[in-house]
C-alpha positions in Angstrom: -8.3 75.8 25.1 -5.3 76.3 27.3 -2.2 75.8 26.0 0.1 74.5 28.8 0.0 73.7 32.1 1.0 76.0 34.7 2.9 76.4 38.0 2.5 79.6 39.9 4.6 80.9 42.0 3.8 83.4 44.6 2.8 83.8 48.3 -0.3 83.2 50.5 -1.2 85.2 53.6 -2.1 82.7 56.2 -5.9 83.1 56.3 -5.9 83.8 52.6 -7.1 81.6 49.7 -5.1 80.4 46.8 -8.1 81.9 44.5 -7.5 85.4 46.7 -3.7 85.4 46.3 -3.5 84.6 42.4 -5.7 87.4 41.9 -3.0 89.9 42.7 0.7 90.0 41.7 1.7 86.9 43.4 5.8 88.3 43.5 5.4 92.1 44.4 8.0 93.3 45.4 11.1 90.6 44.7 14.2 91.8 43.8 15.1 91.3 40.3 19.0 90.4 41.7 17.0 86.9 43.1 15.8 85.8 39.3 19.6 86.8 38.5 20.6 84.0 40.9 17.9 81.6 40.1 18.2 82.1 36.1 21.8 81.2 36.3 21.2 78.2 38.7 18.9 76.7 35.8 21.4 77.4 33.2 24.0 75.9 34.5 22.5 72.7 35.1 24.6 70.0 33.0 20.8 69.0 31.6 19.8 72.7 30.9 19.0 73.6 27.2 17.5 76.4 27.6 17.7 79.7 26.3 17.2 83.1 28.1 15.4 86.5 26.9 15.5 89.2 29.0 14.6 92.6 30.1 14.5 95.0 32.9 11.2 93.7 34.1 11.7 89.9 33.3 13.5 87.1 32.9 12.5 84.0 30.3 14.0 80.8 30.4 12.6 78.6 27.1 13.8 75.0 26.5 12.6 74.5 22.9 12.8 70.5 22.8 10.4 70.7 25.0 8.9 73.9 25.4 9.2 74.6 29.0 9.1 78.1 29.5 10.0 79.4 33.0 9.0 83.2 33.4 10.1 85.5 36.3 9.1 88.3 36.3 8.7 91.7 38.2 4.6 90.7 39.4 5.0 87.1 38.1 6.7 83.7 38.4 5.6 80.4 36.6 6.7 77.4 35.2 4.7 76.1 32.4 5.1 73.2 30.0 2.8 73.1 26.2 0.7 70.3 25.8 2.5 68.7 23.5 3.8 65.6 25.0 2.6 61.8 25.7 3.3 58.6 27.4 6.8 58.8 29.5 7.8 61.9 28.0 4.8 63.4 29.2 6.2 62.1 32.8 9.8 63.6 32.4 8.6 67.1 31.3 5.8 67.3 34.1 8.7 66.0 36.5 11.4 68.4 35.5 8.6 71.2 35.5 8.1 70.4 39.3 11.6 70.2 40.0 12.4 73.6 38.1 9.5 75.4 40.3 10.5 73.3 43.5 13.7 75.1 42.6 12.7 78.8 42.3 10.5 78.0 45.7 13.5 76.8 47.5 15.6 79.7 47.2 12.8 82.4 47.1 10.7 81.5 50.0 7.2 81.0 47.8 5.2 78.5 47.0 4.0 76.7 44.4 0.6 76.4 43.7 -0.5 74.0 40.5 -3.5 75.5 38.7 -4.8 72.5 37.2 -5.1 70.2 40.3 -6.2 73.6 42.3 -3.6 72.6 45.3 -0.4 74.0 46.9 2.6 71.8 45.1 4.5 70.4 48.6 5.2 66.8 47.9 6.5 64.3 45.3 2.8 62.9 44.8 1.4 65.2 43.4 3.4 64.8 40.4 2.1 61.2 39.8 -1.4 63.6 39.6 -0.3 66.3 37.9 1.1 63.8 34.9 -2.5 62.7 35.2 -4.0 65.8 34.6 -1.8 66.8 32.1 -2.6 63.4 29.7 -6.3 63.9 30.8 -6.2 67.8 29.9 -5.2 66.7 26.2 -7.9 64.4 25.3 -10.8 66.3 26.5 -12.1 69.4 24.8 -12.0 71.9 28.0 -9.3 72.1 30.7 -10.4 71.0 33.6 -10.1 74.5 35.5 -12.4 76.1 32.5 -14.6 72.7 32.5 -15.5 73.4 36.2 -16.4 76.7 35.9 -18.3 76.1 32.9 -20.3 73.8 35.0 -20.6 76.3 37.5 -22.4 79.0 35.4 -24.6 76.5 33.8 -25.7 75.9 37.5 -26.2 79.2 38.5 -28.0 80.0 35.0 -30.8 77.1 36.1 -31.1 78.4 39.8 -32.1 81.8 38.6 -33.8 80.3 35.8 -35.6 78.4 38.1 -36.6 81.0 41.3 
């Protein structure tokens, strides 16, 4: 089972799919000076309680309240929050995720892309269906990415099965 729910951050060639550019390091070449800049940005929001952890090759932000972990790294950048929230809480963390990533797109240039709805992250909607998702992902017994592909191998399993 997947433990959180995850914001990419990275960037798409124009005639490339979201499946093609998640496959390789989605922030090659940043400089580490930018998650310098964007590290301190998050801490120094009045709401911020998170703490940093750090090395040459990445920066971690961790909010333990919550468990909002935002990771930028040298072939990486998410922001991902643990399934352990309900109702309106639920709501806040999945917001402040968004925010936090809408943040680190801003000033970097990339995009977001939200693994669990399978979609570029470009407007306030989507967190109404991300919250969605999120309450949904802890009831049933398989994310939905995993669910889908489980149902996709089944498939191909009964069409060779069957020729």
């Amino acid at each position: 089972m997947v433990s959180s729910y995850d914001l990419h951050v990275g960037w798409r060639g124009a005639n490339e799919t979201w499946t093609e550019a998640l496959a390789r390091p989605r922030c090659d070449g940043l400089v580490y000076d930018l998650w310098e800049s964007l590290a301190a940005r998050i801490l120094d929001d009045d709401r911020s309680r998170f703490l940093r952890f750090d090395d040459d090759a990445f920066v971690d932000l961790a909010e333990s309240a919550t468990g909002i972990l935002v990771s930028l790294g040298t072939d990486h950048a998410t922001v991902s929050a643990p399934y352990w929230h309900r109702g309106a809480t639920a709501r806040d963390v999945v917001a402040h995720i968004y925010e936090l990533a809408d943040l680190i797109a801003r000033e970097s240039g990339l995009a977001v892309y939200d693994l669990q709805l399978r979609c570029e992250v470009d407007d306030a909607q989507a967190i109404d269906d991300a919250v969605a998702r999120y309450l949904l992902a802890i009831e049933q017994p398989l994310p939905v990415s995993t669910a889908w592909m489980a149902q996709a191998h089944r498939n191909q399993k009964r069409a060779r099965q069957g020729a």
